[in-house]
N, C-alpha and C positions, 0 to 999 in steps of 0.2 A: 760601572758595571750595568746601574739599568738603562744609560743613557743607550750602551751598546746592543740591551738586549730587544728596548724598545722599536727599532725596525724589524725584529723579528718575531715581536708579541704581534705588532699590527697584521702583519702580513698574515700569522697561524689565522687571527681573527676573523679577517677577513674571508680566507679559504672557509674556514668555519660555518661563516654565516652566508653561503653563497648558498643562494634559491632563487626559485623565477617571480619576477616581480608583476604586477597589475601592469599592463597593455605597455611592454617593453617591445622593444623592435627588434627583428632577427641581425644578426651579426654576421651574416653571409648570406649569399644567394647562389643556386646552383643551377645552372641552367639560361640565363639573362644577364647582358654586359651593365647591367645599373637595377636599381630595385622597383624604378620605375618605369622598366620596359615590358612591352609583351610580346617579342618575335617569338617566333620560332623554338620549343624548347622543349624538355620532357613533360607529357601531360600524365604523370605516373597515377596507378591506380594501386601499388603496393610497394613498401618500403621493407628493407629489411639492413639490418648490421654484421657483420661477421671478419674478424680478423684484419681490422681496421679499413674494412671494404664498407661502401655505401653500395646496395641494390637496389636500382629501380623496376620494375616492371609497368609497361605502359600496354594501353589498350591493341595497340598496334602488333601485339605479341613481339616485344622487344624486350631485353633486358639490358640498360645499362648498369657498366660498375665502374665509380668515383673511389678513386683513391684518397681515401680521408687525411690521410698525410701533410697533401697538396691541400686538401682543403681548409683542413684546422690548421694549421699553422700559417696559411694567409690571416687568421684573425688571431694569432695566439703572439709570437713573439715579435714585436719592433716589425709591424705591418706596414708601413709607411715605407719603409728601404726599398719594397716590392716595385718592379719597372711598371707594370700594369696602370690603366686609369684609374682601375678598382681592383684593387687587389686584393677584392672580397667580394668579386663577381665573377660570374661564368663559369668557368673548368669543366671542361670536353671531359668525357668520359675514358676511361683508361681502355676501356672494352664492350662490346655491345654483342649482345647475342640473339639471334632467333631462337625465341621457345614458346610456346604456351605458357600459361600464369594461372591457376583455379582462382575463380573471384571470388570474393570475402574474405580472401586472407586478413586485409587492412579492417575487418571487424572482430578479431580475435588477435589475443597476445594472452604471451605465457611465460612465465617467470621461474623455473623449478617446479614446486605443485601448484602454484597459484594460476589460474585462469581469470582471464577479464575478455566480456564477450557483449558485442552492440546488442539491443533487443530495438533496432529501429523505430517498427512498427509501434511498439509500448513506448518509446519516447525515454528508453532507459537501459540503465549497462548493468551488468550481473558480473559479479565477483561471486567465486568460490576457491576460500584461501586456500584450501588445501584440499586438491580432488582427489589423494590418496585414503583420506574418510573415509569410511563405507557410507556417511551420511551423501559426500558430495554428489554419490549420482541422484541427487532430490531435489529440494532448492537450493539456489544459492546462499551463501553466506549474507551478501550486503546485497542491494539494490539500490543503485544512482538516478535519482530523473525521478521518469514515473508518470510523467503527465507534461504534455504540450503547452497547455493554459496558463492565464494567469500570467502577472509581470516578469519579465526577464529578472533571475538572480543567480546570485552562487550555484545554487544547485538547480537550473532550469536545463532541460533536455530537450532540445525541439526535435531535432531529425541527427540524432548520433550515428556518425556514417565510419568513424574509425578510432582504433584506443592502441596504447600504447603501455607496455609495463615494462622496466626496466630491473625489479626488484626492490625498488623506492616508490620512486614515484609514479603515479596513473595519469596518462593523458587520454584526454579525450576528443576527438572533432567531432564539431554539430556544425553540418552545411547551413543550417536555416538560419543560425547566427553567426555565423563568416568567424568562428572562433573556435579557439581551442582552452579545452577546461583543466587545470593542473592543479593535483593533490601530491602534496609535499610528501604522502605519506603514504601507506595502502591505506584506505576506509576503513574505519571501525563500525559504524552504523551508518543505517539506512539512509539517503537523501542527505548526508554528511555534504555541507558545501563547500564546491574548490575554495581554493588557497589562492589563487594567483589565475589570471587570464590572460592571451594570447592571442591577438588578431583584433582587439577592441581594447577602449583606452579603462574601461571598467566594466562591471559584471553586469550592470540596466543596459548597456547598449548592444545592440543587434544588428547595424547598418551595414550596409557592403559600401567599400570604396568605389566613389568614382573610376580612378583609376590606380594600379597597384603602390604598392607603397613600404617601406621596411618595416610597418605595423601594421599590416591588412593582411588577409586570409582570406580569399574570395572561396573559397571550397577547400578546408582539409580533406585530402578524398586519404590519406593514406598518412601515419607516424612511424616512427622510428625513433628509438633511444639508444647511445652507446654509453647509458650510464650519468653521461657528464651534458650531451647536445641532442635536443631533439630536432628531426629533421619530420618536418613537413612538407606532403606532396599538394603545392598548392596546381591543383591541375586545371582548371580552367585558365591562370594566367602562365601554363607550360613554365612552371619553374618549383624548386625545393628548397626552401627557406631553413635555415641554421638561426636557432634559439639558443643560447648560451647563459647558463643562470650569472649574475653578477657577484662578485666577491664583496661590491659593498652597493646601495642602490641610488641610482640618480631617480629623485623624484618624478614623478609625470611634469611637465610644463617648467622645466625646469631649465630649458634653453631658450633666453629671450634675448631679442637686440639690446644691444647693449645701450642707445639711448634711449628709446619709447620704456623699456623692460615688459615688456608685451611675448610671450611667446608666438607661435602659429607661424606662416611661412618666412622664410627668411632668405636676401635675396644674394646672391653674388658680390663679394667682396665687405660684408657685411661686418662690424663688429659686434661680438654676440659675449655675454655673460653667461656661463653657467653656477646653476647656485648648488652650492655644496651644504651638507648639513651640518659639518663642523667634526663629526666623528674622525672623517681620515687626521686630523691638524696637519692640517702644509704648513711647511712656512713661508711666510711671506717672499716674495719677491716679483720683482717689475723691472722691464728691458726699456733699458734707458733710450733716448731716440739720439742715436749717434749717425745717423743718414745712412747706415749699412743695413743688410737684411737682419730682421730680427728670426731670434732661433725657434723650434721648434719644440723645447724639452727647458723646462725652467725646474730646478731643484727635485730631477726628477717624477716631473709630471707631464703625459705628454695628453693630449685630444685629439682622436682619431675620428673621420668623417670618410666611411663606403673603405679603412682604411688606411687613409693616407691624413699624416700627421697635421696638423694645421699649426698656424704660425701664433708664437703666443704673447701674449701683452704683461699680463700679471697671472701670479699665484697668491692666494689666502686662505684658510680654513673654511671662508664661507662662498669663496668667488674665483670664477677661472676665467679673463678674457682672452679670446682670442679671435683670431681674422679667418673667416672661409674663402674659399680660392674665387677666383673673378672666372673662370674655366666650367661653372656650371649649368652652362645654358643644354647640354645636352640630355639635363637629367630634371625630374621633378621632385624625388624624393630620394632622401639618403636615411646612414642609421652613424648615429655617434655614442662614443665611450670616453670615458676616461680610460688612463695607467698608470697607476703608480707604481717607482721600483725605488726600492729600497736596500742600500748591501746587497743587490742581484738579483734580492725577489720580488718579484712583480705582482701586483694586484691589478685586476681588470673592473670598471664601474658595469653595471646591467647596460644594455644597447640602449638609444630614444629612437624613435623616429623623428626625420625633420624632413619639413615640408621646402620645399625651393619654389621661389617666383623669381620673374624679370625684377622688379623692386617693388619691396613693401619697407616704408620709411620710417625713422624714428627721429625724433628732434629732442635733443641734449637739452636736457633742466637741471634744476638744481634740486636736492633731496625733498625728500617729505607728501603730505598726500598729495596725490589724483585727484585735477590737474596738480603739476606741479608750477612752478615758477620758471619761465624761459630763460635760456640762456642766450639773451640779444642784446646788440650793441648798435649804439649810434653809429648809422656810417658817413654823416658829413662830416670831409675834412681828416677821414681814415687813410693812414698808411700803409705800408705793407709794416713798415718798423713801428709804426705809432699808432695801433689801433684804433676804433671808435671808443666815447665809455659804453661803459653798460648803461642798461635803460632798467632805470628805477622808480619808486615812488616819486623822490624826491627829483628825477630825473627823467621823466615818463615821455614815451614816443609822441609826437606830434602827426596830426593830419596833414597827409604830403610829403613826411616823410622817409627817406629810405633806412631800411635797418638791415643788421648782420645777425645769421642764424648758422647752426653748424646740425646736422644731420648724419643717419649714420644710414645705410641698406638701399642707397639711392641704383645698385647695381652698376652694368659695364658703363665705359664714357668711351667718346669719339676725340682723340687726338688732334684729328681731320687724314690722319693718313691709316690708322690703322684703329679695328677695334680690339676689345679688352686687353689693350697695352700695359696698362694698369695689373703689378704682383703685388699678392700677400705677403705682409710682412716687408716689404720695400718702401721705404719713402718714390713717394711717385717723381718721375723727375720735369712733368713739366714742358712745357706751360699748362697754364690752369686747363681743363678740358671739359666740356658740358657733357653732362649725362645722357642716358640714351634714350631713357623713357621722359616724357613729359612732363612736367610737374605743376601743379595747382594747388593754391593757397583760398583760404577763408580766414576771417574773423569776423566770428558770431555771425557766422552764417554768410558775411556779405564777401563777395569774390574778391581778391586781393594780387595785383599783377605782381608776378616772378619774375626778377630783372634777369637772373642768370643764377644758375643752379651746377657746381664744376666740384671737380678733383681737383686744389690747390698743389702746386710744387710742393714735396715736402712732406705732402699728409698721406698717413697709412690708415687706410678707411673711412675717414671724417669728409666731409661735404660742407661746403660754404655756398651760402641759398643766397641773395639778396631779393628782397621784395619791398614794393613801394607802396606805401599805403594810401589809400583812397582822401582826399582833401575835407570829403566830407562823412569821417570816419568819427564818429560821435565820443566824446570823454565818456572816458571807462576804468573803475580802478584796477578789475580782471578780468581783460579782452583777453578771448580763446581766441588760440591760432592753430587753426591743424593744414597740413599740408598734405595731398593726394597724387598718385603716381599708379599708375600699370593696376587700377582698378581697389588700390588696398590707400587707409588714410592711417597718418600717423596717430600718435598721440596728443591729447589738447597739451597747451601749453598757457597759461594765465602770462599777461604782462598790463602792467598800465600805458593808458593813452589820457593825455591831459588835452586842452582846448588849444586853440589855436588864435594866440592871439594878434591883434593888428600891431 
């Protein structure tokens, strides 16, 4: 009986404990074919919800309306099935109307009697819980902010341009720190500091993106809540981003290549680890390499990227691998999840942002601290059936010679007849193919020639480097190797080099 009731504890749990986490990434984009675009799109200056309608109003005295239907259920149930590239991008308007729009709507929200109102200028928001009072035509209840100065924190207010009340929770946007501020709760007192942040990876940071991103907020000019998603009008980069609080939380940095374990960009056809904190308990399992495509959904967990499912390696309590598409040269930033479904019901992880490059590389070691210990093999005298050994202490690389290295986010490769021939989740068929970006080697600083650097027959994600080392490459018990590619260097990697004798 509890074995049976325990998919159904997790899953109440999880619904339970869903709120919005510190610098989570939006879970849809409305108005832009990827997260990282800026064409053309609504630059709204007021949001509104009604009867499962999204409203925009733009400066242009326009009003669009998004059928939320269409919208939330591209991120809600088995979003991967969706034909789309992103099937958590774009959607055209249902309706678009000429009308006038009064400004400052998107500084005022109201909830039953509760009012929440910008004070710009003061650098602060006014709450009056219940303007049925005879008090409330006086002061307000709470006051947020209060003052410009002084370090960015929880409760900093710089230039509050729009707020949001749903009857829970109060959001905030402040243009002057490209963010949105969220209280779990309405306010009890004064300068009370948010809960969770939106548009910045923590509450000290204030930066604007370079360029847009599934975590950036370049101008909240306008929010909206239906209770469950807030929608922000991020109107300089013409588009309205979908926040969706998570049933259970992926930490910040918590999606890293799978060999360096380094978070930050990650490049096409990549294999990447996500680390879990142990609360969901998966259980274990891993897709054997039988030369067929590997599946999408392991013991009921899948990982979604802009949507669309990704190809999976293993599942564990603490660890999810899996492969990103070789297909992403069009975008620079996406947003990923978890889902677990269990006896039917499904649980959703909070969004990440991730960063995409051409390649940024990671080189396979073995466990324990930074540097670790390389994972390289002698290549004189290597087979394809009879490998080199390993290089060890007791077995250390030589000046002059070549050695064997396996790598992972080295990006697309050239065939010679076609590029990113190379799927996710397929053993590649071959022949071996050299990558597309360039590649360069160091130890301890001194330049080290790359003989060939390919997608092997056979390997799903993994890279085989060969490099020759320099003759007059000095004995070393823990020569660093880092390798460089499309402006990004991997991880050090410790191996011994002994002398070279006559």
């Amino acid at each position: 009986m509890i074995q049976r009731l325990m998919p159904l504890l997790f899953i109440a749990a999880a619904v339970h404990a869903a709120e919005f986490q510190n610098g989570q990434a939006a879970r849809a984009v409305i108005g832009q074919p990827s997260f990282s675009s800026r064409d053309a799109g609504p630059a709204a200056i007021a949001l509104t919800v009604a009867e499962n309608r999204l409203y925009a109003a733009e400066a242009s005295h326009q009003v669009l309306t998004y059928d939320l239907g269409t919208v939330l259920a591209s991120s809600a149930d088995f979003p991967g099935r969706q034909a789309a590239a992103c099937p958590v991008c774009g959607f055209a308007p249902a309706a678009s109307t000429s009308q006038s729009v009064m400004p400052g709507l998107a500084r005022v929200a109201t909830f039953g009697n509760t009012v929440v109102m910008t004070d710009t200028a003061r650098h602060r928001v006014l709450v009056w819980r219940n303007v049925n009072l005879p008090r409330s035509s006086q002061e307000p209840d709470i006051t947020l902010g209060g003052s410009g100065d002084g370090p960015v924190s929880a409760n900093t207010l710089v230039d509050p341009v729009s707020v949001a009340f749903d009857g829970r929770h109060v959001f905030v946007g402040d243009a002057a720190l490209h963010r949105v501020l969220v209280w779990n709760s309405l306010p009890t007192r004064d300068d009370q500091p948010a809960d969770a942040v939106l548009g910045q990876p923590n509450f000290t940071s204030g930066s604007v993106a370079d360029t847009p991103s599934a975590g950036s907020i370049r101008v909240p000019a306008a929010l909206a809540s239906d209770g469950t998603n807030l929608f922000v009008a991020d109107a300089p980069d013409r588009r309205i981003l979908v926040f969706t609080p998570g049933d259970f939380p992926l930490p910040p940095a918590s999606v890293v290549n799978s060999a360096s374990l380094i978070p930050g960009p990650l490049a096409p056809g990549t294999l990447i680890n996500i680390k879990m904190d142990g609360s969901a308990n998966l259980s274990e399992a891993r897709q054997a390499g039988t030369g067929q495509r590997l599946s999408k959904e392991l013991n009921g967990v899948e990982v979604l990227l802009d949507g669309e499912a990704l190809t999976l390696l293993s599942v564990n309590s603490t660890s999810i691998e899996a492969q990103l598409p070789y297909d992403l040269s069009a975008v620079s930033a996406a947003s990923l999840y978890v889902r677990i479904e269990r006896d039917g019901a499904a649980a959703l992880s909070s969004a990440l942002p991730v960063r995409i490059a051409p390649a940024t590389p990671g080189l396979y070691a073995f466990g324990g601290s930074e540097p670790r210990t390389g994972l390289l093999l002698h290549a004189a005298n290597a087979q394809p059936e009879r490998p080199g050994s390993p290089v060890t202490a007791d077995s250390p690389a030589k000046p002059g010679e070549e050695l064997t290295l396996w790598a992972t986010g080295l990006g697309s490769v050239n065939d010679g007849s076609a590029i990113n021939k190379a799927a996710a989740g397929v053993p590649f068929s071959g022949p071996a193919a050299p990558v597309l970006s360039r590649l360069s080697a160091l130890i301890d600083g001194q330049p080290v020639e790359v003989r060939s650097a390919v997608l092997t027959e056979g390997a799903v994600g993994v890279y085989e480097i060969h490099i020759l080392l320099p003759r007059d490459l000095p004995a070393e018990p823990d020569a660093e190797l880092v390798i460089s590619q499309n402006g990004f260097s991997s991880n050090a990697v410790r191996f011994p080099v002994g002398s070279l004798r006559p």
